[in-house]
C-alpha positions as CSV (number, residue, x, y, z in Angstrom):
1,X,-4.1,-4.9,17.4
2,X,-0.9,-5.6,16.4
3,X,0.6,-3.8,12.9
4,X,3.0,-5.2,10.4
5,X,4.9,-3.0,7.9
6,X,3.8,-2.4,4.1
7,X,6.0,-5.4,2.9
8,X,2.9,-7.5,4.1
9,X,0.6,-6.4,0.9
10,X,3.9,-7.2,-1.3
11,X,2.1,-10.3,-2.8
12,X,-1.2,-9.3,-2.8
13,X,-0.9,-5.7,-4.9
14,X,1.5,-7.6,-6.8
15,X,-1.6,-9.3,-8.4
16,X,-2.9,-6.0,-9.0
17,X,0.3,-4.6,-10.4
18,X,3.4,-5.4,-13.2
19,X,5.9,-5.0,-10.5
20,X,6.7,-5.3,-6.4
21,X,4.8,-1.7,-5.5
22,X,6.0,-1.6,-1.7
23,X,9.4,0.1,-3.6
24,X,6.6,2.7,-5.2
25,X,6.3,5.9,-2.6
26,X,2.7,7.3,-1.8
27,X,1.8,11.1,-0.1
28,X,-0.3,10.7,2.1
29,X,-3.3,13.1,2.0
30,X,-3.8,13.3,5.7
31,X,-0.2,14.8,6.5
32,X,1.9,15.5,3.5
33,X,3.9,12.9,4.4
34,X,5.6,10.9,1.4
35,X,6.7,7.7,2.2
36,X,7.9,4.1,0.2
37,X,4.7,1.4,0.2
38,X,6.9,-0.4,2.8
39,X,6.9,1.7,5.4
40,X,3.2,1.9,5.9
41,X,1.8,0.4,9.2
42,X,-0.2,-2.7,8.1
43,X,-2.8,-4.3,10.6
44,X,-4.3,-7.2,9.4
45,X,-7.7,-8.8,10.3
46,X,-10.3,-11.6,9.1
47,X,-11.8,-8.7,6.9
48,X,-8.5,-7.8,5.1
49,X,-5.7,-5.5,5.7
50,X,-5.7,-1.4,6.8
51,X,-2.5,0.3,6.0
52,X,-1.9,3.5,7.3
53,X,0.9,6.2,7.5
54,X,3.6,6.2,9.8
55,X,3.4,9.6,10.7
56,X,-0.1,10.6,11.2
57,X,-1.9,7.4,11.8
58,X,-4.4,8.2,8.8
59,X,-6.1,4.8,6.5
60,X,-3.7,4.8,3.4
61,X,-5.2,2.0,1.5
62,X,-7.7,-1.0,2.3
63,X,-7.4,-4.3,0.6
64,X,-10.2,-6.7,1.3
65,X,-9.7,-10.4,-0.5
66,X,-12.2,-13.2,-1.1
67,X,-14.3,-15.4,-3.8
68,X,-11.8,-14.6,-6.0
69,X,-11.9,-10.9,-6.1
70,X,-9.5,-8.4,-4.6
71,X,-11.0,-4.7,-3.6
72,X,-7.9,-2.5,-3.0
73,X,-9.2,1.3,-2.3
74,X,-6.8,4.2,-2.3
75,X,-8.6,6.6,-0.3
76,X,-5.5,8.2,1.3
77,X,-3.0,8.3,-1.3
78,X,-2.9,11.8,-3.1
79,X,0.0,10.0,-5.3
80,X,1.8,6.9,-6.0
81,X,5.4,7.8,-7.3
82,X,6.4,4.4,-9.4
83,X,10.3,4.9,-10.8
84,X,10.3,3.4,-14.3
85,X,13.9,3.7,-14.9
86,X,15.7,0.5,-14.6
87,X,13.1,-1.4,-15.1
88,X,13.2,-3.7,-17.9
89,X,10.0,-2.9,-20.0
90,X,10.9,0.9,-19.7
């Protein structure tokens, strides 16, 4: 299956947050590995969207849309690092 990068989920989380998160950076429990939301491998099907790390291959996140409901899970995110400086609502 072919994999596009984390930019992908850039509109849809954007629902879901305040700001663009794919500039947030994520650990990833399955390696240690912390990397910006963009970087994530995304493969995309009918059912919704897998992203997973770019090290180790492990799920980061799951977003499933439909009927007007988004279902984002963060199973493999120990952390999501958002900056808040330079933002203007900080």
């Amino acid at each position: 299956m072919q994999h596009f990068d984390g930019n992908l989920l850039a509109g849809p989380l954007a629902d879901v947050f305040a700001f663009d998160p794919t500039g947030a950076r994520a650990r990833c429990n399955g390696c240690g590995a912390v990397a910006e939301l963009a970087t994530m491998l995304v493969y995309r099907s009918g059912a919704g969207s897998v992203a997973r790390c770019r090290d180790c291959g492990a799920v980061l996140l799951s977003l499933v849309e439909g009927d007007g409901r988004m279902f984002v899970n963060f199973i493999g995110m120990g952390a999501i690092e958002i900056a808040t400086t330079g933002r203007d609502d900080a």
